[in-house]
KEZAFI-979283 format. One line per field, with one value per residue: x, z, y of N, C-alpha, C, O in turn; residue in one letter. Coordinates in steps of 0.05 Angstrom, whole numbers, plus 5000, padded with zeros to 4 digits. Layout:
n_east <- X_...
n_up <- Z_...
n_north <- Y_...
ca_east <- X_...
ca_up <- Z_...
ca_north <- Y_...
c_east <- X_...
c_up <- Z_...
c_north <- Y_...
o_east <- X_...
o_up <- Z_...
o_north <- Y_...
aa <- A_...
# end
This chain:
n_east <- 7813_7829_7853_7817_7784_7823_7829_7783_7769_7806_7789_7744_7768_7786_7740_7727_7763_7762_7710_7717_7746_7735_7713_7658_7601_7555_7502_7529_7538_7546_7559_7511_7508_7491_7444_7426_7354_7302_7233_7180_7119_7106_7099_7145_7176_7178_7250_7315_7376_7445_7499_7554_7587_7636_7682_7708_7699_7678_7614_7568_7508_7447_7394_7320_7286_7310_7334_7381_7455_7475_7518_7499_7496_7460_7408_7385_7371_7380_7435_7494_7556_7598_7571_7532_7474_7441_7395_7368_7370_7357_7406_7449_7442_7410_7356_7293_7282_7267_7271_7230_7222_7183_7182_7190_7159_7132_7157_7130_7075_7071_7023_7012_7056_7060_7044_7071_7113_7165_7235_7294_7363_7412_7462_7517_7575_7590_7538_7479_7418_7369_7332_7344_7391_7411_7405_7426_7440_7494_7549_7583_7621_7631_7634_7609_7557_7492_7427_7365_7301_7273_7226_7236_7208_7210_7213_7220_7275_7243_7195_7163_7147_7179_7188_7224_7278_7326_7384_7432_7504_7553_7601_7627_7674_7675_7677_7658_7618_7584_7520_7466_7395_7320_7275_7211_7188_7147_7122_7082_7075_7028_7020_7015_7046_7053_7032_6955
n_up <- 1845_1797_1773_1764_1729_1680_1677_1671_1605_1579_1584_1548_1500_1488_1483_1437_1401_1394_1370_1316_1300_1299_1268_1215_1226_1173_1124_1062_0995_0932_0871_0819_0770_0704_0637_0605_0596_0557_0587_0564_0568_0617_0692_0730_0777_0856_0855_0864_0865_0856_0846_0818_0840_0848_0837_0837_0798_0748_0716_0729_0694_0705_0672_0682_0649_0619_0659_0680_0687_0642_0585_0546_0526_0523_0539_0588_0661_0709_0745_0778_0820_0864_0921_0906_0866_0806_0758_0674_0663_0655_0658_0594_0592_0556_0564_0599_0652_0722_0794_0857_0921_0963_1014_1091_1080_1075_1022_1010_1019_0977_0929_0880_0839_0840_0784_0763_0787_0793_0798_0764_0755_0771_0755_0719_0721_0762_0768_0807_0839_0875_0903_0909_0929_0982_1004_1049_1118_1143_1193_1235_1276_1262_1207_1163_1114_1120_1093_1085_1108_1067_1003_0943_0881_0807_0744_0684_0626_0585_0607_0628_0695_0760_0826_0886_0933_0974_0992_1002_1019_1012_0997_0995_1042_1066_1027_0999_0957_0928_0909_0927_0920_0923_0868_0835_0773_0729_0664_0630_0625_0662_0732_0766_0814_0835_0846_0841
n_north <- 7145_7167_7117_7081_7101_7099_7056_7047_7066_7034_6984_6996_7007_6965_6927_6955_6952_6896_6880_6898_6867_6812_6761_6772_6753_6735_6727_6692_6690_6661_6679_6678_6623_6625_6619_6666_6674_6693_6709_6726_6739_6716_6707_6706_6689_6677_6695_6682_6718_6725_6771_6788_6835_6845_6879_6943_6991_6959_6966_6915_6890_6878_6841_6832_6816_6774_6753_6751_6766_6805_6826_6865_6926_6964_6934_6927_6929_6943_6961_6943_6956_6935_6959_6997_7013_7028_7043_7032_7092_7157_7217_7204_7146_7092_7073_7064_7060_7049_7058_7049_7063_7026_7019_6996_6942_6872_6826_6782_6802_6843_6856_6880_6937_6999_7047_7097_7148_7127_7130_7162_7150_7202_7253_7234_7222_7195_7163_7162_7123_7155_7131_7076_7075_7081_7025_7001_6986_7010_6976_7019_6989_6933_6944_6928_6916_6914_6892_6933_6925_6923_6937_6946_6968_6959_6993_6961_6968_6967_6978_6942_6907_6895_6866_6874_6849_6863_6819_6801_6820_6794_6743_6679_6673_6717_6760_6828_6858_6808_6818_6808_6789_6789_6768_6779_6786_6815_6788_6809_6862_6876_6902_6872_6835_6782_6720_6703
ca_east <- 7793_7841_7862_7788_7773_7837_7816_7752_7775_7818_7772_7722_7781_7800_7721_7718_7782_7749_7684_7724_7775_7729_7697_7639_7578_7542_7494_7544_7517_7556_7548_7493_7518_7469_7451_7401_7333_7278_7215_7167_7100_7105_7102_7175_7194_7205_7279_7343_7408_7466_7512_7591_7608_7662_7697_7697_7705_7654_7580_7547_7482_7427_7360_7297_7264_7325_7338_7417_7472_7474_7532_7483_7500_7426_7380_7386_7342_7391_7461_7513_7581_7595_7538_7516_7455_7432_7372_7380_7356_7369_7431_7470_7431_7389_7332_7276_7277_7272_7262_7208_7227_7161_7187_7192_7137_7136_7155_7107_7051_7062_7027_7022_7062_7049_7050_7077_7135_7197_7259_7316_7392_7422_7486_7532_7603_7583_7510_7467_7395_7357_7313_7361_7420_7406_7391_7440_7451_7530_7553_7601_7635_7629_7639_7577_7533_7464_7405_7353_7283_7247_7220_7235_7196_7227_7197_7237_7275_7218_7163_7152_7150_7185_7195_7262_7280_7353_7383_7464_7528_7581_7608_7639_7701_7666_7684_7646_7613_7566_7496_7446_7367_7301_7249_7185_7181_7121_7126_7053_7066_7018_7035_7011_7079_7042_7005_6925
ca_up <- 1825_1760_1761_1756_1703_1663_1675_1645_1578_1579_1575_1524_1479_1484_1477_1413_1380_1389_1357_1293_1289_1300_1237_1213_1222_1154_1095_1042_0972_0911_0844_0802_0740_0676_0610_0607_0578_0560_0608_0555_0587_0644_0715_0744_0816_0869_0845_0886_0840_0860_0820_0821_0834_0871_0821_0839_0768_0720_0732_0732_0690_0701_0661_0691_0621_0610_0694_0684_0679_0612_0571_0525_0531_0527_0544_0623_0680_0741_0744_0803_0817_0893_0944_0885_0850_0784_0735_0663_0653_0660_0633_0593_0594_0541_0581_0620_0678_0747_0815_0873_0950_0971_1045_1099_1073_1077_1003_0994_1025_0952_0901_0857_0841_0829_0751_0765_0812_0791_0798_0743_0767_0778_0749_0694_0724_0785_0768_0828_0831_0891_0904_0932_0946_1012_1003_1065_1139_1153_1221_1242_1286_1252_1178_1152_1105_1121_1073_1097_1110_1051_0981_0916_0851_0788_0711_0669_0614_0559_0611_0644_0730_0782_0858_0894_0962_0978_1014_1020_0996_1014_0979_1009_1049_1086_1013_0995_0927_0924_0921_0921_0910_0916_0851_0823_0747_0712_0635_0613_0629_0691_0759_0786_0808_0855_0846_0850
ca_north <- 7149_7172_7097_7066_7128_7099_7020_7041_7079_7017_6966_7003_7011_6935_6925_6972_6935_6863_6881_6907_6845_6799_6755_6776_6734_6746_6714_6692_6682_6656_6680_6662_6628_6616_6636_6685_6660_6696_6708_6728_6744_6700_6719_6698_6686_6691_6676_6696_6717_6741_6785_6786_6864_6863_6898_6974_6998_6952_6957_6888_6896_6854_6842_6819_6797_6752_6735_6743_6795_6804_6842_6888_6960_6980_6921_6919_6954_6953_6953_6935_6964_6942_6966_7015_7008_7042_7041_7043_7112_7186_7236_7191_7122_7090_7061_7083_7045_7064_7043_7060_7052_7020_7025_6967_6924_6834_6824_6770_6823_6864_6835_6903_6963_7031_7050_7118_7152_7109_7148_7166_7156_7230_7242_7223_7218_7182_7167_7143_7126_7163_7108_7051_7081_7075_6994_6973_6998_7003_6976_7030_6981_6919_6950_6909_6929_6898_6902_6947_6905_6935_6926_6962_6968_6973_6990_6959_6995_6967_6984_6924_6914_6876_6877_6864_6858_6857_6792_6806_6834_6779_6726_6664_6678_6754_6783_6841_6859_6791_6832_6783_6794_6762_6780_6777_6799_6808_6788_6813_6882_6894_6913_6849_6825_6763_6692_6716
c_east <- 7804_7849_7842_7780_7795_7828_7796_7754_7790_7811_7753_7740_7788_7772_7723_7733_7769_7731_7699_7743_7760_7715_7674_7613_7557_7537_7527_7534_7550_7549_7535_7506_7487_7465_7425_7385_7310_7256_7198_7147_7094_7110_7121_7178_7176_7230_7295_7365_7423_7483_7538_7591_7623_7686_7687_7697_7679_7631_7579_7521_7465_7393_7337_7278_7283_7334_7367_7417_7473_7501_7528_7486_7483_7401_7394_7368_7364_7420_7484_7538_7591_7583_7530_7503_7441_7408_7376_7365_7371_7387_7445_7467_7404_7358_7316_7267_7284_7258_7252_7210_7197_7167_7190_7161_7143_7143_7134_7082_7057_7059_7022_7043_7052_7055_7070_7089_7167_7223_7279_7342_7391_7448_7498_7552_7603_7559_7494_7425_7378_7338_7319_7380_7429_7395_7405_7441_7479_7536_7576_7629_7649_7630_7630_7562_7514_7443_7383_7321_7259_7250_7214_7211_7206_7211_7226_7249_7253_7195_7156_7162_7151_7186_7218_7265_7313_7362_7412_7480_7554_7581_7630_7668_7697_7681_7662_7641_7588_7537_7475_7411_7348_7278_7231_7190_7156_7124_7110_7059_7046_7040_7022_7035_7070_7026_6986_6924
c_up <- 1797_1757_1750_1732_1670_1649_1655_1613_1568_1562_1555_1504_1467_1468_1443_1400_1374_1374_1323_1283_1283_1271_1232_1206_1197_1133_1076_1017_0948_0884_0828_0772_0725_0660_0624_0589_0587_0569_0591_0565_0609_0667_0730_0768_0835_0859_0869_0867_0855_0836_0834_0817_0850_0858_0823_0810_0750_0732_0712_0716_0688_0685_0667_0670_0624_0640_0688_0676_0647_0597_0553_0541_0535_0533_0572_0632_0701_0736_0776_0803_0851_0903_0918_0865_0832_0776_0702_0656_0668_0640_0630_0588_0575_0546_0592_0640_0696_0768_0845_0894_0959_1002_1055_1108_1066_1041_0994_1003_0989_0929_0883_0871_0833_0795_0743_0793_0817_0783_0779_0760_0761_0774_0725_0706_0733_0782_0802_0831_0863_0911_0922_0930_0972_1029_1039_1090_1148_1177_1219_1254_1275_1219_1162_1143_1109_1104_1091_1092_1095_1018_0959_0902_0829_0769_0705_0641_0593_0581_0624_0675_0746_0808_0861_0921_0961_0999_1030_1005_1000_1007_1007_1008_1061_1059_0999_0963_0916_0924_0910_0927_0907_0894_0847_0801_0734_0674_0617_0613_0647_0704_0772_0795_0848_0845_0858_0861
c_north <- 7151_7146_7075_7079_7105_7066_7023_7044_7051_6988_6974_6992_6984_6915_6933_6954_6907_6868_6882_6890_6826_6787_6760_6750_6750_6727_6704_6679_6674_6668_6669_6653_6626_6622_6650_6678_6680_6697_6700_6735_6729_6713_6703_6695_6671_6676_6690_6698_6729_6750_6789_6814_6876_6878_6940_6992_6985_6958_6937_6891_6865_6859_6830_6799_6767_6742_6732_6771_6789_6836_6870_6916_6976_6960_6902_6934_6958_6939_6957_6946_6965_6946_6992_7005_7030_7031_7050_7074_7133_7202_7207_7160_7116_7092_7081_7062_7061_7049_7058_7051_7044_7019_6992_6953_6895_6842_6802_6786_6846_6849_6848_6920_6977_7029_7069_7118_7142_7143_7143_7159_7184_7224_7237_7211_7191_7171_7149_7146_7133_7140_7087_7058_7076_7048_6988_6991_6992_6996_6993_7010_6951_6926_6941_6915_6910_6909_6915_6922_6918_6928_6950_6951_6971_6965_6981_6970_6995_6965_6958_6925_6886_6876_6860_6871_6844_6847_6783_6807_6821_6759_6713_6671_6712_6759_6805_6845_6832_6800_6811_6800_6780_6776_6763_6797_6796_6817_6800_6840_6897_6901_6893_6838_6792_6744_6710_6689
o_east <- 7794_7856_7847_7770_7785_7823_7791_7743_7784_7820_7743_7733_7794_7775_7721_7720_7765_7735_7690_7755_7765_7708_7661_7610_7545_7555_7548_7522_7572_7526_7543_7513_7465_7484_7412_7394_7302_7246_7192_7157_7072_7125_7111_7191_7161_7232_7288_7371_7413_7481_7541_7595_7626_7706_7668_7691_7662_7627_7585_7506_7468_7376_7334_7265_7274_7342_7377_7402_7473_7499_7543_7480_7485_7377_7404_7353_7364_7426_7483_7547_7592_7567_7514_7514_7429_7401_7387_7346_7388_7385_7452_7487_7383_7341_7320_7245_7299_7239_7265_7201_7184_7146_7192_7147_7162_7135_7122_7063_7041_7074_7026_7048_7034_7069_7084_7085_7185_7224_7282_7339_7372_7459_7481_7552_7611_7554_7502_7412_7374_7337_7307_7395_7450_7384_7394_7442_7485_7527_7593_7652_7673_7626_7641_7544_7519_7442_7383_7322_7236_7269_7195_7197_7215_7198_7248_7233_7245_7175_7133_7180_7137_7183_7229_7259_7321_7356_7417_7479_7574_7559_7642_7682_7716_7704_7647_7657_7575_7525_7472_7408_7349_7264_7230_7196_7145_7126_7116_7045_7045_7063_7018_7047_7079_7005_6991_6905
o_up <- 1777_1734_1733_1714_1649_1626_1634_1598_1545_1542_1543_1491_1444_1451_1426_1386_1351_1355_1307_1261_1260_1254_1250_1186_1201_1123_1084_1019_0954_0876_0820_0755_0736_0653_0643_0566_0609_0558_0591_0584_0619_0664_0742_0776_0828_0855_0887_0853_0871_0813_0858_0794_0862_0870_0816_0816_0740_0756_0688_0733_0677_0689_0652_0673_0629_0641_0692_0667_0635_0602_0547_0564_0547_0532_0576_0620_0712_0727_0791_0780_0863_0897_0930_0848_0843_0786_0699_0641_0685_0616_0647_0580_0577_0536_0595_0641_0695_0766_0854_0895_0960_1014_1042_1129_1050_1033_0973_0989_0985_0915_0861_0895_0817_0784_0724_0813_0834_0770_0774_0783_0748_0782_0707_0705_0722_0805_0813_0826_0875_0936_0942_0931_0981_1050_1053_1083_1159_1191_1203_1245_1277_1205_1140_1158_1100_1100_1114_1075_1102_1009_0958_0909_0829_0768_0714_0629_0583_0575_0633_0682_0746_0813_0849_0931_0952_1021_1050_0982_0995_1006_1026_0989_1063_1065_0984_0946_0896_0942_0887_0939_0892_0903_0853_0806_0730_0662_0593_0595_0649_0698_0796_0775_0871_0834_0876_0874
o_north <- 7140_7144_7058_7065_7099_7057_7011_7028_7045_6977_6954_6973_6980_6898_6915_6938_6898_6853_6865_6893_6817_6803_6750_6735_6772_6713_6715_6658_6683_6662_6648_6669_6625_6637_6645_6674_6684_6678_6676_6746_6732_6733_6684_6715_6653_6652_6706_6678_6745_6741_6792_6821_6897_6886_6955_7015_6999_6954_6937_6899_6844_6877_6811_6778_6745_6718_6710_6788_6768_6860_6889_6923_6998_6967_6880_6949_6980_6917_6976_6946_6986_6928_7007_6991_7049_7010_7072_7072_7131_7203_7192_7148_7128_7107_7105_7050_7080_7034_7077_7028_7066_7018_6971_6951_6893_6863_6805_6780_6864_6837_6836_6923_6973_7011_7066_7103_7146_7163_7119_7164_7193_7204_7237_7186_7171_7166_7128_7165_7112_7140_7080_7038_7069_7046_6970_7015_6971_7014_6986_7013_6946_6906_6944_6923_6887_6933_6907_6905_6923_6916_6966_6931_6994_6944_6989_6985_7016_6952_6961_6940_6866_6900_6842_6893_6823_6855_6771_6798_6833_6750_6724_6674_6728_6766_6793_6837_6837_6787_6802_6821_6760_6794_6739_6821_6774_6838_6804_6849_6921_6906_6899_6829_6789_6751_6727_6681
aa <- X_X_X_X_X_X_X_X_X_X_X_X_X_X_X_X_X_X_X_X_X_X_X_X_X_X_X_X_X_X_X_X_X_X_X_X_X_X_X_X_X_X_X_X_X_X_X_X_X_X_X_X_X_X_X_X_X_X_X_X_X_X_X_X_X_X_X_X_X_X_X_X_X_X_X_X_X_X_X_X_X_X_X_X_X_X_X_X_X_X_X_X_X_X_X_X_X_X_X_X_X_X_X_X_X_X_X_X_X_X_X_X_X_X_X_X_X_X_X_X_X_X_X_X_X_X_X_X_X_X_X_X_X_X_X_X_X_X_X_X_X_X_X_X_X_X_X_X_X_X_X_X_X_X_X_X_X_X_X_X_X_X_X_X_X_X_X_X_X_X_X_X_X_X_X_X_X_X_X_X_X_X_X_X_X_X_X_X_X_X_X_X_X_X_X_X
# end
């Protein structure tokens, strides 16, 4: 019996190692290049971008008006730094943007948001924004962050509203940091963020 007991621990362990060597089957997105151009009051999307933050150190900022990362120190709404996602707003941040877990809902099923309820980042050092922090499910075994099957909201920092559903965080070649995104912006200032 203690040699079937040992076989077994044996074989898990040989099991457990394979799962964790093995390549990961996963999305891979590229970086979006482009310039960033103006929305204006137009209703935008669905688009898909990806953002380059595989740098653990810079945050990535991106602006929904202008549909690119953009360099401006104060005219962004959501910023990237690896699987961490901000808003610009709170201690420490110009903006008032913020973003609203609408739960796991179809993204083309939301064709408003709420007006009210958007969340601040928390924080200075570290800042993190309550809201989507919690965008990805980790495979323990597989070391995989997967996007969770749900759909933000975000004001932007001049007050205007988009939705965002998150689509994957690897970059060709299984490298991590590629966080890719599908939106809808709305240029007018509703909360219509959908073709009527």
């Amino acid at each position: 019996m203690p040699v079937v007991a040992v076989v077994a621990v044996a074989l898990a362990a040989a099991a457990l190692v394979a799962l964790t060597l093995r390549t990961p089957d996963v999305p891979m997105y590229t970086p979006t290049a482009g310039a960033p151009q103006d929305a204006g009051r137009a209703l935008i999307g669905p688009r898909v971008y990806t953002v380059d933050a595989t740098s653990g150190e810079t945050w990535r900022r991106f602006s929904f008006r202008l549909g690119a990362v953009v360099d401006d120190a104060a005219d962004w709404d959501l910023a990237f730094r690896r699987y961490q996602v901000i808003a610009n707003s709170g201690p420490g941040f110009s903006g008032r943007a913020g973003v609203l877990d609408l739960g796991r809902v179809r993204f083309d099923d939301v064709r408003t948001v709420p007006a009210q309820g958007y969340r601040e980042n928390e924080g200075t050092t570290d800042p993190r924004n309550p809201a989507i922090a919690g965008w990805y499910e980790y495979g323990f075994f597989s070391h995989i962050l997967t996007p969770k099957p749900q759909v933000w909201a975000v004001r932007t920092t001049d007050g205007r509203y988009a939705k965002l559903e998150m689509l994957g965080y690897y970059c060709p070649g299984s490298r991590p940091g590629c966080v890719t995104f599908r939106y809808v912006f709305q240029g007018d200032g509703s909360t219509q963020v959908a073709l009527r």
